[in-house]
Biopython code that builds the backbone (N, CA, C, O; Angstrom):
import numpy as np
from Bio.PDB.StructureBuilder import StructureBuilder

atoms = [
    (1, "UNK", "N", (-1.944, -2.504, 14.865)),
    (1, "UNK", "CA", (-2.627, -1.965, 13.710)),
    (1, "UNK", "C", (-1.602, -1.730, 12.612)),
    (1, "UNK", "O", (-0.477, -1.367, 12.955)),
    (2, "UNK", "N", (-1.918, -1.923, 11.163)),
    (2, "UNK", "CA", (-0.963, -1.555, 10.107)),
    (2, "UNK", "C", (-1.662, -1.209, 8.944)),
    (2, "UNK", "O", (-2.874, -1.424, 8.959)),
    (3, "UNK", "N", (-1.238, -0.795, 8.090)),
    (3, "UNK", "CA", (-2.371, 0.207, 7.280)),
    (3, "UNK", "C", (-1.251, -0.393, 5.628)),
    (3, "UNK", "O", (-0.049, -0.610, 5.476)),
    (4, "UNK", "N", (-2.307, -0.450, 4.825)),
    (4, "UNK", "CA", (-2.229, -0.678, 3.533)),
    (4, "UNK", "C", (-2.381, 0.064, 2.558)),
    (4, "UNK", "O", (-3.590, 0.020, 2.327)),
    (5, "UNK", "N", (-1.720, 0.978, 1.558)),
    (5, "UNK", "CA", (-2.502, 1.654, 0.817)),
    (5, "UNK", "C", (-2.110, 1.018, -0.836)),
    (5, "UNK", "O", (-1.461, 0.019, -1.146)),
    (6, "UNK", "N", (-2.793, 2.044, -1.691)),
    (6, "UNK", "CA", (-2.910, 1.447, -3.050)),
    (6, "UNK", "C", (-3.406, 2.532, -3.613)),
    (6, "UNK", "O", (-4.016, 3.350, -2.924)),
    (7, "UNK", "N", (-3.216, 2.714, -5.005)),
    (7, "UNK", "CA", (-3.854, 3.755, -5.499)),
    (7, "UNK", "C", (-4.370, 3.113, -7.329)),
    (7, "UNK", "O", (-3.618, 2.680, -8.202)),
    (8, "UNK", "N", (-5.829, 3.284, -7.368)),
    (8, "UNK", "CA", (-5.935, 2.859, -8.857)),
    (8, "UNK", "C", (-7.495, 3.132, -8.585)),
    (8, "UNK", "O", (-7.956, 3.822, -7.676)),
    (9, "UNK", "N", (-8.280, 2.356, -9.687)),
    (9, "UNK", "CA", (-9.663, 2.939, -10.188)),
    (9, "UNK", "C", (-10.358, 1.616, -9.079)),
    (9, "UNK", "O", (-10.111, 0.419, -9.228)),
    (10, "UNK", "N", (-11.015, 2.045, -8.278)),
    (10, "UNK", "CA", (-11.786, 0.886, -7.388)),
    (10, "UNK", "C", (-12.888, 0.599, -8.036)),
    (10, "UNK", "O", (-13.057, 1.512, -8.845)),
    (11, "UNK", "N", (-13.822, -0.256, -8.131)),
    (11, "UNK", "CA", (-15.336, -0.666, -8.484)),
    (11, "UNK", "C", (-16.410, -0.706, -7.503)),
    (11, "UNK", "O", (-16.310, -1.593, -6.655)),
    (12, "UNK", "N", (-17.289, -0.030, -7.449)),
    (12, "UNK", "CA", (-18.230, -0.526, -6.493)),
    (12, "UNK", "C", (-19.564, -1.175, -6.894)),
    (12, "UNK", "O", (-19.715, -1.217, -8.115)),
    (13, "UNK", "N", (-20.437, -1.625, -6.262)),
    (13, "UNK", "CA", (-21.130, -2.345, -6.725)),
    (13, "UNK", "C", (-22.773, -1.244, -5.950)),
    (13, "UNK", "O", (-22.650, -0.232, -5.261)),
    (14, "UNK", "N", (-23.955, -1.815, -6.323)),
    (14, "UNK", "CA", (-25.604, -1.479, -5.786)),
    (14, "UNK", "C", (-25.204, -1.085, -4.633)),
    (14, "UNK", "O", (-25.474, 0.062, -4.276)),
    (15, "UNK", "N", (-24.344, -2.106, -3.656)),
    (15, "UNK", "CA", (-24.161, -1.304, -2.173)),
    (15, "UNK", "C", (-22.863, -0.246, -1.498)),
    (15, "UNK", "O", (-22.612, 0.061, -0.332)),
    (16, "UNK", "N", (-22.065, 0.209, -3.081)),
    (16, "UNK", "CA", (-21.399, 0.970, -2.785)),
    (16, "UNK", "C", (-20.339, 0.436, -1.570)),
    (16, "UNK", "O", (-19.802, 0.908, -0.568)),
    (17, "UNK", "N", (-20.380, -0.696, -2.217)),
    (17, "UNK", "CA", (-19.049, -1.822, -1.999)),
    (17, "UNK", "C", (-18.185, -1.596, -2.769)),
    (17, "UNK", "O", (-18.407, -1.835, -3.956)),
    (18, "UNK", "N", (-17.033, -1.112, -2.405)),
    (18, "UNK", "CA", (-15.560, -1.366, -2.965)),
    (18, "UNK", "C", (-15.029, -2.714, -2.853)),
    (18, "UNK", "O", (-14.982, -3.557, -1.957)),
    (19, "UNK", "N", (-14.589, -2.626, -4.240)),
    (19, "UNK", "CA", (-13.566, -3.924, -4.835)),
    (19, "UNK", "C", (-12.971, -3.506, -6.014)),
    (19, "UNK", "O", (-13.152, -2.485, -6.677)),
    (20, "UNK", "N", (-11.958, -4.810, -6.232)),
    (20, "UNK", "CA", (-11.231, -4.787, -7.254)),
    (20, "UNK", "C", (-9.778, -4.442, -7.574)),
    (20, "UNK", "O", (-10.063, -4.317, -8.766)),
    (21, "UNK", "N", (-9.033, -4.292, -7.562)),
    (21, "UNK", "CA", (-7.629, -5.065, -8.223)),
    (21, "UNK", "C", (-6.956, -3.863, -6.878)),
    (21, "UNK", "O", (-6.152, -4.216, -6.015)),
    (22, "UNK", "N", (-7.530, -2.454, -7.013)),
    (22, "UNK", "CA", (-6.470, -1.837, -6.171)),
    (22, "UNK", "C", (-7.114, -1.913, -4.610)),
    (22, "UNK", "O", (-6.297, -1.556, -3.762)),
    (23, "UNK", "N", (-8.397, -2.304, -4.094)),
    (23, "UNK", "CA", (-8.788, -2.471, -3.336)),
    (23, "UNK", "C", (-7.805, -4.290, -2.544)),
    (23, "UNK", "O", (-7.250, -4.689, -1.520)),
    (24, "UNK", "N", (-8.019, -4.550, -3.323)),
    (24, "UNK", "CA", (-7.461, -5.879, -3.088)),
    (24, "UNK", "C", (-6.189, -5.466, -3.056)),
    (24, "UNK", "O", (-6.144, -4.954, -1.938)),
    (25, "UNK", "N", (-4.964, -5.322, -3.596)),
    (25, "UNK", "CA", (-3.486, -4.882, -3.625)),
    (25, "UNK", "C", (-3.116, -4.031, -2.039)),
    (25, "UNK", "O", (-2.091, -3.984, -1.358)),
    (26, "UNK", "N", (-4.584, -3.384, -1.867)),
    (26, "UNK", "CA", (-4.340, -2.507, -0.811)),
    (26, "UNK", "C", (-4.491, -3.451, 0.825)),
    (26, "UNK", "O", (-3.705, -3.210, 1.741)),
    (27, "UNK", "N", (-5.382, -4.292, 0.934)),
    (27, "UNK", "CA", (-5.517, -5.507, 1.618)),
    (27, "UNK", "C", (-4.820, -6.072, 1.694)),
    (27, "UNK", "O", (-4.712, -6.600, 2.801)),
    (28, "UNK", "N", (-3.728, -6.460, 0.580)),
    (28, "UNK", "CA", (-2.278, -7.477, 0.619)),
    (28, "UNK", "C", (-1.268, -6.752, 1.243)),
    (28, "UNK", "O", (-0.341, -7.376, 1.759)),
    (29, "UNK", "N", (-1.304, -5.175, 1.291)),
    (29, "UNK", "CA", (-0.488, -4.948, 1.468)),
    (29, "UNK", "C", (-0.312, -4.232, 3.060)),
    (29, "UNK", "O", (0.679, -3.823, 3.665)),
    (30, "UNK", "N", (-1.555, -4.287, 3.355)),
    (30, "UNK", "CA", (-2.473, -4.718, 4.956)),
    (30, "UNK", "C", (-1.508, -5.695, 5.288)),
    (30, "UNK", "O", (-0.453, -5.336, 5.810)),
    (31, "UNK", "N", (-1.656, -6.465, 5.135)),
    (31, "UNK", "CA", (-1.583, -7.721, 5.475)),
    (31, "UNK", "C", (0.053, -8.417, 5.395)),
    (31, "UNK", "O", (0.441, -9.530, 5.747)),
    (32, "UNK", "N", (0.858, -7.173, 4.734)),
    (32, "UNK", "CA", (2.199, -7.759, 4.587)),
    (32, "UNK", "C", (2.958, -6.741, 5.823)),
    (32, "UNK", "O", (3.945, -6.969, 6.521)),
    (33, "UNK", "N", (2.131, -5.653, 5.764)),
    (33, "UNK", "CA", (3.154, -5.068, 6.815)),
    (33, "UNK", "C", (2.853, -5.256, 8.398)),
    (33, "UNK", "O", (1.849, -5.712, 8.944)),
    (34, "UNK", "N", (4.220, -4.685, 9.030)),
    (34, "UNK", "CA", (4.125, -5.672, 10.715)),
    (34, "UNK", "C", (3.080, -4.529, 11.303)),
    (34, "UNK", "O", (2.422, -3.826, 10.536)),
    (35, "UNK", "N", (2.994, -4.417, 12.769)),
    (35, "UNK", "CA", (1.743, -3.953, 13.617)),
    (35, "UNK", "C", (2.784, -2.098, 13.659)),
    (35, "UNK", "O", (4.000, -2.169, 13.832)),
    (36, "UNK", "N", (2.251, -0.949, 13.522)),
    (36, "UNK", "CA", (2.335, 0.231, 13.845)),
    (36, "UNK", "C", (2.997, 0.584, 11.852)),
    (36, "UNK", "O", (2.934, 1.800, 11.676)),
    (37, "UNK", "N", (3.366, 0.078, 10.946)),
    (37, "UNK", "CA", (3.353, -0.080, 10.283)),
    (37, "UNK", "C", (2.708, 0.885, 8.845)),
    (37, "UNK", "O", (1.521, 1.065, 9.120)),
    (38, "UNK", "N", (3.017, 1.565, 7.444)),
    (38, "UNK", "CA", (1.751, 1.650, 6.818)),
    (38, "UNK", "C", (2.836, 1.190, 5.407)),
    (38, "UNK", "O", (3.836, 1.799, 5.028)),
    (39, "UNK", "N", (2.333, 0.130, 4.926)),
    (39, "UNK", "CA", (2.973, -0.406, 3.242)),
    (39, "UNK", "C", (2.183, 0.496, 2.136)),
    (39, "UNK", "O", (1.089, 1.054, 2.219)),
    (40, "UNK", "N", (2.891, 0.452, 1.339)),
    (40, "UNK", "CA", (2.607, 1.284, -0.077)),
    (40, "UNK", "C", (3.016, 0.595, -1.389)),
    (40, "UNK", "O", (4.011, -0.002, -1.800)),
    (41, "UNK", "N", (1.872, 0.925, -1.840)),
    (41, "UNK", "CA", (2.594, 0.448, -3.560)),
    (41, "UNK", "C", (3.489, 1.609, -4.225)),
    (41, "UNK", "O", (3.663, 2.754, -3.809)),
    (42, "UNK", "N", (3.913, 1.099, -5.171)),
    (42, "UNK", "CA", (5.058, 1.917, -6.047)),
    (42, "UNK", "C", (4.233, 2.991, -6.418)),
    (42, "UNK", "O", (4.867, 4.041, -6.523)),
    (43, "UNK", "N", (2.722, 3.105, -6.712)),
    (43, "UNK", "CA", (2.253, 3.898, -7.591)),
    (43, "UNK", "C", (1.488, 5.295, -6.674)),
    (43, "UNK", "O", (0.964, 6.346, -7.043)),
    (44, "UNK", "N", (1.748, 4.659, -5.311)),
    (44, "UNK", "CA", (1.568, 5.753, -4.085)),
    (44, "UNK", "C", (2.573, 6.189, -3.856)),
    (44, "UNK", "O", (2.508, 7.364, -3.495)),
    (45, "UNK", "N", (4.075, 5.544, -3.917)),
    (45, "UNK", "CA", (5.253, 5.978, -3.580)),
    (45, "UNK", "C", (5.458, 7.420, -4.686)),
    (45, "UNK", "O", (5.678, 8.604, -4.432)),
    (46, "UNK", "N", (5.278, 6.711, -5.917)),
    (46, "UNK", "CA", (4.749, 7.695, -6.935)),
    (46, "UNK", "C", (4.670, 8.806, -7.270)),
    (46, "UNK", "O", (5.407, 9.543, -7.924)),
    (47, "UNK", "N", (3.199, 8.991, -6.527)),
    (47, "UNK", "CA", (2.333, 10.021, -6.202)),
    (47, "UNK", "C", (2.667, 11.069, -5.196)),
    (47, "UNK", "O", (2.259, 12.228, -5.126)),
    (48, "UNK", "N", (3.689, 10.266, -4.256)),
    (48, "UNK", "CA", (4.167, 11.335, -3.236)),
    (48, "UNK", "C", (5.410, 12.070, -3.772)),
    (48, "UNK", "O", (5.957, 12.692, -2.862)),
    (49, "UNK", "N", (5.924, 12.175, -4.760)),
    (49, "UNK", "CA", (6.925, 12.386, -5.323)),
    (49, "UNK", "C", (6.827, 14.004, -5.041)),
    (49, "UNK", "O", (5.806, 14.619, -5.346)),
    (50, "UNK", "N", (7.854, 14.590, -4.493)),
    (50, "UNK", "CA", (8.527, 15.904, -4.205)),
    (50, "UNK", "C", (7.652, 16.363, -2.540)),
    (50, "UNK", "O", (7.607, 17.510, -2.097)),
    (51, "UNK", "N", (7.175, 15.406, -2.018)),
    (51, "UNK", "CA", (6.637, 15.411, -0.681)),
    (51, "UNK", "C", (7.430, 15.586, 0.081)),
    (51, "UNK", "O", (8.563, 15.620, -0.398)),
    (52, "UNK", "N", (7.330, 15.776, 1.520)),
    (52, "UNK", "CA", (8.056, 15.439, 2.432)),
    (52, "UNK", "C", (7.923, 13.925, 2.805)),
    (52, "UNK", "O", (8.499, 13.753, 3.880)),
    (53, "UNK", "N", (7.466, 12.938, 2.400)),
    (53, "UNK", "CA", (7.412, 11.686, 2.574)),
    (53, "UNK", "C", (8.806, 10.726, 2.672)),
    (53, "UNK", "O", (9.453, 10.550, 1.640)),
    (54, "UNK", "N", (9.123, 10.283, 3.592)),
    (54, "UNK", "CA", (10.251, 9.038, 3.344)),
    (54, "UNK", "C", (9.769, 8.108, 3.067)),
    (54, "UNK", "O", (8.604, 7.949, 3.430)),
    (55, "UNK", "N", (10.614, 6.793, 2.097)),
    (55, "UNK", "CA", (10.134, 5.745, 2.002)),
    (55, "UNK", "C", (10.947, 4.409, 2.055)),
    (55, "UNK", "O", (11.878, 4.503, 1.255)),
    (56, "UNK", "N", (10.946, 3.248, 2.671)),
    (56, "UNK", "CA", (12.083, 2.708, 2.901)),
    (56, "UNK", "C", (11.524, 1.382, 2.270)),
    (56, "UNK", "O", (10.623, 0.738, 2.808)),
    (57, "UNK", "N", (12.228, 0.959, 0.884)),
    (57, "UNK", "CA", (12.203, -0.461, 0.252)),
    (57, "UNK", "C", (11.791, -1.703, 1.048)),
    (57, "UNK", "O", (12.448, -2.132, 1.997)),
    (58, "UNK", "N", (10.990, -2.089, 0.727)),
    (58, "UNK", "CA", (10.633, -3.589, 1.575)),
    (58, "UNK", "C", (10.970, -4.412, 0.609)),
    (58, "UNK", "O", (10.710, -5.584, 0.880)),
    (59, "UNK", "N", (11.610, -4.178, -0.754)),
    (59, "UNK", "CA", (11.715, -5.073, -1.886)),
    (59, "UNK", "C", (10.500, -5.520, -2.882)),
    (59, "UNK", "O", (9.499, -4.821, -3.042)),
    (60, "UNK", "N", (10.676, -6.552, -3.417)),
    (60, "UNK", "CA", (8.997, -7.328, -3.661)),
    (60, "UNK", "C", (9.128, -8.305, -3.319)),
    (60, "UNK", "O", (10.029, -9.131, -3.174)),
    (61, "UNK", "N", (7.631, -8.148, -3.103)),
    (61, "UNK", "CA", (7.037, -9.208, -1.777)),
    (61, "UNK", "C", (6.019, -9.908, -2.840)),
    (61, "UNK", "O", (5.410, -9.385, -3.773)),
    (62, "UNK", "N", (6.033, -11.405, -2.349)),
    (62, "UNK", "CA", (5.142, -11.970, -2.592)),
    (62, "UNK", "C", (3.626, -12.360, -2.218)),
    (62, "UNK", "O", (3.419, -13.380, -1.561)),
    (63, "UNK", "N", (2.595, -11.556, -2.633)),
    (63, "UNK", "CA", (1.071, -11.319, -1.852)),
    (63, "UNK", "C", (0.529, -12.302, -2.453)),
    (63, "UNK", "O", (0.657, -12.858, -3.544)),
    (64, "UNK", "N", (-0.235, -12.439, -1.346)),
    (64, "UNK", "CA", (-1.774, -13.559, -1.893)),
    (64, "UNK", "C", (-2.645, -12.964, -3.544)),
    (64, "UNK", "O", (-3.326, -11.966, -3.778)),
    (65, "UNK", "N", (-2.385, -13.645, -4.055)),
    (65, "UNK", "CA", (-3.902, -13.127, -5.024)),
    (65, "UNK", "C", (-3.082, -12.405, -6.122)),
    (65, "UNK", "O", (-3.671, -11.810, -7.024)),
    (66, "UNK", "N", (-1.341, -12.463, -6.040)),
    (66, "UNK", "CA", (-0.970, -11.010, -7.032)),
    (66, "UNK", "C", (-0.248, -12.335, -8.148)),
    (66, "UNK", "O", (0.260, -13.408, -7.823)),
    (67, "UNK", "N", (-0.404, -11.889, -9.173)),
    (67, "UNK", "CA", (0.650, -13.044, -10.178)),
    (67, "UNK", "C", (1.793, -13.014, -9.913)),
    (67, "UNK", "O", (2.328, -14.098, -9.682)),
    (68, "UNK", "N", (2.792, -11.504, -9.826)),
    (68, "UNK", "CA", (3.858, -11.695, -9.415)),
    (68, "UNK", "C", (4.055, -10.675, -8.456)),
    (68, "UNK", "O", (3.312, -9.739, -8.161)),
    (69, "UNK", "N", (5.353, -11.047, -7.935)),
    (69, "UNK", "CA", (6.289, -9.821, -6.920)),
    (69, "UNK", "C", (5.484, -8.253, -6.852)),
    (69, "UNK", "O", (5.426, -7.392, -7.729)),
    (70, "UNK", "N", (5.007, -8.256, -5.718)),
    (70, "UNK", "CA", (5.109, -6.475, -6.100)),
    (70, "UNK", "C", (5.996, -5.576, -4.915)),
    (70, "UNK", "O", (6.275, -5.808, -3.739)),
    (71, "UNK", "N", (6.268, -4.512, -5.784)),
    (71, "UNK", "CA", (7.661, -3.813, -4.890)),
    (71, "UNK", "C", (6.860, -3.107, -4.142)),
    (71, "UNK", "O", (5.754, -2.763, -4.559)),
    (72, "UNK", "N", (7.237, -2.841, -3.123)),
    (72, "UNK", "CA", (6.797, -2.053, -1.906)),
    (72, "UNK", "C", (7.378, -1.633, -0.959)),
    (72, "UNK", "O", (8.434, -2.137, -0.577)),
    (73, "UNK", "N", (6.831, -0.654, -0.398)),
    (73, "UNK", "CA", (7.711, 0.414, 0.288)),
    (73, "UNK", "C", (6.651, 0.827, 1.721)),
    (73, "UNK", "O", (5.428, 0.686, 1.722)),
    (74, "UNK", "N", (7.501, 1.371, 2.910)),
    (74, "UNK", "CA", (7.198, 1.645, 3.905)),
    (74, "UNK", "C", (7.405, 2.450, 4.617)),
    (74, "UNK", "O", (8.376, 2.543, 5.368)),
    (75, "UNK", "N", (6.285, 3.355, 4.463)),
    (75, "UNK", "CA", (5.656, 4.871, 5.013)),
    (75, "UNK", "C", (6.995, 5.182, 6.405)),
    (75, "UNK", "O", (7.011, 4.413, 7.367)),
    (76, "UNK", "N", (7.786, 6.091, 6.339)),
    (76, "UNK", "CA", (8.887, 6.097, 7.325)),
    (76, "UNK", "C", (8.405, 7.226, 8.308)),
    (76, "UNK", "O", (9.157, 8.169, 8.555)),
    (77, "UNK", "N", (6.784, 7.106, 9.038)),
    (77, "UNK", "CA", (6.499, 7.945, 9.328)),
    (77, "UNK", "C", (6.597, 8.831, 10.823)),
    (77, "UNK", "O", (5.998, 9.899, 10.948)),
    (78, "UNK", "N", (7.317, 8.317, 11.777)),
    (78, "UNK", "CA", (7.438, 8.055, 12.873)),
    (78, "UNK", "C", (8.455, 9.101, 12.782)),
    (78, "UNK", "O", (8.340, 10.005, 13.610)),
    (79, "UNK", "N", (9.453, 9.175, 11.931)),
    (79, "UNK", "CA", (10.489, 10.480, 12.198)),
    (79, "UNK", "C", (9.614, 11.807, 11.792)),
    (79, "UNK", "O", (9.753, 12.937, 12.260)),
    (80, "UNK", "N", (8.632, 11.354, 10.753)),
    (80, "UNK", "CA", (8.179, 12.651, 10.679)),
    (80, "UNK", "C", (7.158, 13.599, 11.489)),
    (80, "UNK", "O", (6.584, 14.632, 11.144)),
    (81, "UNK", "N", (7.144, 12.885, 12.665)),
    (81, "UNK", "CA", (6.537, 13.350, 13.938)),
    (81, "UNK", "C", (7.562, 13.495, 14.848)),
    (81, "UNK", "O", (7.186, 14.078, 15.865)),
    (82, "UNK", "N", (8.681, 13.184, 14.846)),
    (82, "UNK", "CA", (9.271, 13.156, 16.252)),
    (82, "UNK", "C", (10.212, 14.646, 16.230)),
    (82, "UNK", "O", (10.857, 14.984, 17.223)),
]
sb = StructureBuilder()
sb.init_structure("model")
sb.init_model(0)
sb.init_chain("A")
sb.init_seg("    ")
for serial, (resi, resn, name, xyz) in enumerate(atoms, 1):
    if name == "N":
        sb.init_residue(resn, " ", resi, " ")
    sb.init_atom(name, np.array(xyz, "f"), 0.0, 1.0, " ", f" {name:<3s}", serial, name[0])
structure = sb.get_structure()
């Protein structure tokens, strides 16, 4: 299992279907990190700012569907349980 997050304005539609740019970003970024895993965009890295959160550079990565590079980072969460 690996977990994706994203943070921005989602769209939903009549069935209260989510989509749209951060829904999608959040899926790529599903999809970039390995199994036990959780990737983040810069703008979640962000948001956690003065947290107890670690975050460890994955660089930018190249996702399906994105025009360019996006930088991303990975939830260092495993120490913060142990």
């Amino acid at each position: 299992v690996s977990i994706g997050i994203s943070a921005g304005e989602p769209v939903t539609d009549d069935n209260d279907d989510l989509f749209g740019a951060a829904v999608q970003l959040a899926a790529r970024l599903c999809a970039a990190a390995d199994s036990g895993d959780i990737a983040v965009s810069v703008a979640v890295r962000e948001l956690c700012i003065g947290k107890q959160f670690r975050f460890d550079d994955m660089g930018e990565l190249t996702l399906k569907g994105m025009a360019e590079p996006t930088r991303t980072y990975r939830v260092s969460w495993r120490e913060m349980i142990a």
